[in-house]
C-alpha positions in Angstrom: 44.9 -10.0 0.0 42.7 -13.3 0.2 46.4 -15.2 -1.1 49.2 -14.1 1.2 50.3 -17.6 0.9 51.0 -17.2 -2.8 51.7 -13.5 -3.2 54.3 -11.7 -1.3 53.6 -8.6 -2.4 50.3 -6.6 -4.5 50.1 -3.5 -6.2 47.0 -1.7 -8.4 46.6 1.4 -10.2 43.2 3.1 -10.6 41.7 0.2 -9.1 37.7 -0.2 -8.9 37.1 -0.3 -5.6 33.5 0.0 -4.5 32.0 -0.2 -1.0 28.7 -1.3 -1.6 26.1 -1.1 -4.8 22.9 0.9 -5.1 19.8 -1.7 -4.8 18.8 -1.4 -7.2 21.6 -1.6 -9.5 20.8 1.1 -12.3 21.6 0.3 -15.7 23.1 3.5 -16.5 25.5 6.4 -15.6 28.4 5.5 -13.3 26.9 2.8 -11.8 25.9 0.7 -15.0 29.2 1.0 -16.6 30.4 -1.1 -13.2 27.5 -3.5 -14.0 28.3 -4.2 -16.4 32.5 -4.6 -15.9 31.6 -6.6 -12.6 28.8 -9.1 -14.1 31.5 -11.2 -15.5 33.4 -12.7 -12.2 31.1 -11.2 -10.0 27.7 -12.4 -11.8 24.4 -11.3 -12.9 23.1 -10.5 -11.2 25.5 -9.4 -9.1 26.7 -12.3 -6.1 27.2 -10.0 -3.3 28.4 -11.9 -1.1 31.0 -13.1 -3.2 31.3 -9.7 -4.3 31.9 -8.9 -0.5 34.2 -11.9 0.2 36.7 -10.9 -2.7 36.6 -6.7 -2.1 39.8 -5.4 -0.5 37.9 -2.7 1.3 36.4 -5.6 2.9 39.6 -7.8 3.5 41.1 -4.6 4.8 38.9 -4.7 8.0 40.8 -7.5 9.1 44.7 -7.4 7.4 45.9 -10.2 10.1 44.8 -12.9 7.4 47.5 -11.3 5.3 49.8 -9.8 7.7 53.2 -10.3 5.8 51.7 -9.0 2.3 53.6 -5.8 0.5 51.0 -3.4 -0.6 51.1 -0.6 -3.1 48.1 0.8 -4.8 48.0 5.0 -6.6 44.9 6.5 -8.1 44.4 9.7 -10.2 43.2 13.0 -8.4 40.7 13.2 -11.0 39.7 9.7 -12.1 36.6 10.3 -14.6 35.1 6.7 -12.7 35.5 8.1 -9.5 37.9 5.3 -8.1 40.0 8.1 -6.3 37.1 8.0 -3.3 37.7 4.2 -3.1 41.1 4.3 -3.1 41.2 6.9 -0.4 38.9 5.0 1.8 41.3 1.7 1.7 44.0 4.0 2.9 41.7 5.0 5.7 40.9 1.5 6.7 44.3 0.5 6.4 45.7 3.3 8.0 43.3 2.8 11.1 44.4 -1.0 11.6 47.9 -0.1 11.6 48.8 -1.6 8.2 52.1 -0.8 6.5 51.2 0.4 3.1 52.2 2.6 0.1 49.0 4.9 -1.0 49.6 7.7 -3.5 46.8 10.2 -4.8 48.7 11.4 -8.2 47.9 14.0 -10.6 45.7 12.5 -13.6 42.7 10.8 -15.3 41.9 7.2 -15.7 43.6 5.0 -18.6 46.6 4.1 -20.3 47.8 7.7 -20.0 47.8 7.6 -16.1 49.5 3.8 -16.7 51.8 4.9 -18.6 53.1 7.8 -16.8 53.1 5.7 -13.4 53.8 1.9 -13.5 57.3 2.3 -12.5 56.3 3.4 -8.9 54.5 -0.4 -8.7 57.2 -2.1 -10.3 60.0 -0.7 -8.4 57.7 -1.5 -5.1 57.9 -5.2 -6.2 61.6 -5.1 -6.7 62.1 -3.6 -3.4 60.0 -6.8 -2.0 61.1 -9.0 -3.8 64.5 -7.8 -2.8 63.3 -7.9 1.0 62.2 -11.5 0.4 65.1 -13.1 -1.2 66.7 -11.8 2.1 64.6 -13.2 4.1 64.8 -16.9 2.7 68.6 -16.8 2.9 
């Protein structure tokens, strides 16, 4: 979402997407486990504005900085992180702007499992634009 200029189309499965972290972050439970996933590219402790500048529920509120990006993102109805309430609330915010997108809510957990049993849906979503592109340029 932040390079539409490079990317013509995005997908995710299960994807961590979080609104907003408790202040304090605790260092346990739910919330430390993404701590400590998040320290990494996000830092620690944690930039939040960065953190804010790269989140796709935040570039969501304004998808005309990457009006011509394909998107595509499924989540588990019972992901043990919880990342089934994020993924619902993009759809929201992307459904409220008006932005054509593929959201699915499938049955499963978190993991390979859930990867395993669902990529295809993704890859065949980048065939199609890919398919739509190639059109496009010719």
């Amino acid at each position: 979402m932040r390079h539409p200029d490079v990317f013509g189309s995005a997908s995710a499965h299960s994807a961590a997407l979080i609104a907003k972290f408790p202040d304090p972050l605790p260092a346990t439970g739910r919330w430390g486990f993404y701590a400590r996933v998040l320290q990494e590219p996000f830092g620690s402790p944690l930039n939040e504005a960065y953190f804010d500048a790269n989140n796709p529920l935040t570039l969501a509120e304004h998808p005309e900085s990457f009006s011509n990006l394909a998107l595509y993102f499924d989540c588990g109805d019972q992901d043990r992180y919880g990342f089934d309430a994020g993924a619902k609330e993009l759809d929201q915010i992307l459904t409220a702007k008006g932005y054509p997108h593929q959201f699915v809510l499938r049955p499963g957990n978190h993991g390979w499992t859930y990867l395993d049993q669902y990529l295809h849906f993704s890859l065949e979503f980048h065939g199609k634009a890919f398919g739509k592109s190639a059109a496009r340029s010719q």
